[in-house]
C-alpha positions in Angstrom: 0.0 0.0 0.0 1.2 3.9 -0.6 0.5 5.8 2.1 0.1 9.9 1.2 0.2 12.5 3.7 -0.6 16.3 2.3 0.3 19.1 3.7 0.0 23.2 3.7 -3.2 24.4 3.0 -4.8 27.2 5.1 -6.6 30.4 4.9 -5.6 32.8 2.6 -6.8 36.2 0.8 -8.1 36.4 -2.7 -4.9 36.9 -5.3 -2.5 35.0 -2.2 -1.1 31.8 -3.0 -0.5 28.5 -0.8 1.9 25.5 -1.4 0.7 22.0 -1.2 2.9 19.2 -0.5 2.7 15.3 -0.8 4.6 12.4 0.4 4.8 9.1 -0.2 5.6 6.2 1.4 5.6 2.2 1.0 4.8 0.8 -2.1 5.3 3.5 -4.3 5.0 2.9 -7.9 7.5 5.6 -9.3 6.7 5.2 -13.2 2.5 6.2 -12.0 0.8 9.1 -11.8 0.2 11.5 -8.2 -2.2 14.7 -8.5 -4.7 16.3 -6.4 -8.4 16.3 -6.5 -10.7 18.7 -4.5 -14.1 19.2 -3.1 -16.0 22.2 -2.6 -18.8 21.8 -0.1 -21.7 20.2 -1.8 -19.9 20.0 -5.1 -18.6 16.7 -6.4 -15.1 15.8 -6.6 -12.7 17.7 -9.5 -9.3 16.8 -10.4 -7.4 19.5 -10.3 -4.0 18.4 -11.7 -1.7 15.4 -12.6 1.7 14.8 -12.9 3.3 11.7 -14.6 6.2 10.3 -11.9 8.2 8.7 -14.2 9.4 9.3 -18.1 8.6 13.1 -18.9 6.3 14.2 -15.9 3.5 15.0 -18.2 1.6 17.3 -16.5 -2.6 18.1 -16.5 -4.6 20.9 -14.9 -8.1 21.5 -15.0 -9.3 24.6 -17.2 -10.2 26.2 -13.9 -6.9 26.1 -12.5 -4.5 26.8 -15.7 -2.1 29.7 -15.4 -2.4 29.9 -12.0 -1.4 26.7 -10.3 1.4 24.8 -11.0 2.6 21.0 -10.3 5.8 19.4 -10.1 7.8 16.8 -8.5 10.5 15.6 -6.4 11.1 11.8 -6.9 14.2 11.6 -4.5 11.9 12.7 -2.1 8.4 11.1 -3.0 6.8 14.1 -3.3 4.5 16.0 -4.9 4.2 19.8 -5.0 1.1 21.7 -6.3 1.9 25.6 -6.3 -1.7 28.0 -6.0 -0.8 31.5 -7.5 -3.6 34.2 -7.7 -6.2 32.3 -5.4 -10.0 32.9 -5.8 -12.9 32.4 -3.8 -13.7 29.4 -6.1 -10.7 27.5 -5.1 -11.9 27.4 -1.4 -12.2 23.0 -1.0 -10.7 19.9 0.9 -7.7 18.8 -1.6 -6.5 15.8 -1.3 -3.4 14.4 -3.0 -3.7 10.8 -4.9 -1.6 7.9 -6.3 -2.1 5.8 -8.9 -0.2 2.7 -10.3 -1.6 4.1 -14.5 -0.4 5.9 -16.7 -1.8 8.4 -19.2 -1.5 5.6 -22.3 -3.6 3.1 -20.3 -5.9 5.3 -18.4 -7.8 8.8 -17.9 -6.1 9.8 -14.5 -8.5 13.0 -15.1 -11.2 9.9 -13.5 -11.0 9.6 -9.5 -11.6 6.0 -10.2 -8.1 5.7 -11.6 -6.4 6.3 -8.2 -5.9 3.8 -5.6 -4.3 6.1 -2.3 -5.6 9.2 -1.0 -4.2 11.3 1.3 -5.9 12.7 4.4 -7.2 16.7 2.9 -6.1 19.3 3.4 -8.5 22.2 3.5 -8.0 25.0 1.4 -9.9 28.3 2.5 -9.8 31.8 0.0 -11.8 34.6 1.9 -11.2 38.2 3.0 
């Protein structure tokens, strides 16, 4: 099993930006996928962005998110960053960070189906 643990969201002004990280631990599959999905209260779940952890870290982000956040990796480490630039109200949700053994050329990792480890949420709050 992978275990994930998230970190670093909080509360933060419209046009601030927060840093999420991910780590992960045990059976890590390094050649996968991690990302993070969210949920705004009583909204369904959105995935937000991917990043390939092996090959060319091919990277996805939801039309909602582009230009503003941005994903990347440390594989020494495990880890998964996403970086939130120029934060709106609409980004306020529980994100949690997920791991999946696929790949883009054998599955839509944009489907929360695709992922087999979640992390814990972290809760993500834009407000004045």
């Amino acid at each position: 099993d992978v275990q994930l643990q998230a970190s670093g969201g909080g509360l933060v002004q419209p046009g601030g930006s927060l840093r999420l990280s991910c780590t992960a631990s045990g059976r890590f599959f390094s050649s996968g996928a991690m990302g993070w999905f969210r949920q705004a209260p009583g909204k369904g779940l959105e995935c937000v962005s991917v990043i390939a952890t092996g090959g060319d870290s091919t990277t996805y982000y939801a039309d909602s998110v582009k230009g503003r956040f941005t994903i990347s990796r440390d594989n020494a480490e495990n880890t998964v960053y996403l970086q939130m630039n120029s934060l709106e109200s609409e980004d306020t949700a529980t994100y949690f960070c997920v791991s999946s053994p696929r790949t883009w050329n054998k599955a839509d990792l944009r489907r929360s189906s695709e992922y087999d480890s979640w992390g814990q949420g972290t809760q993500v709050t834009v407000s004045s």
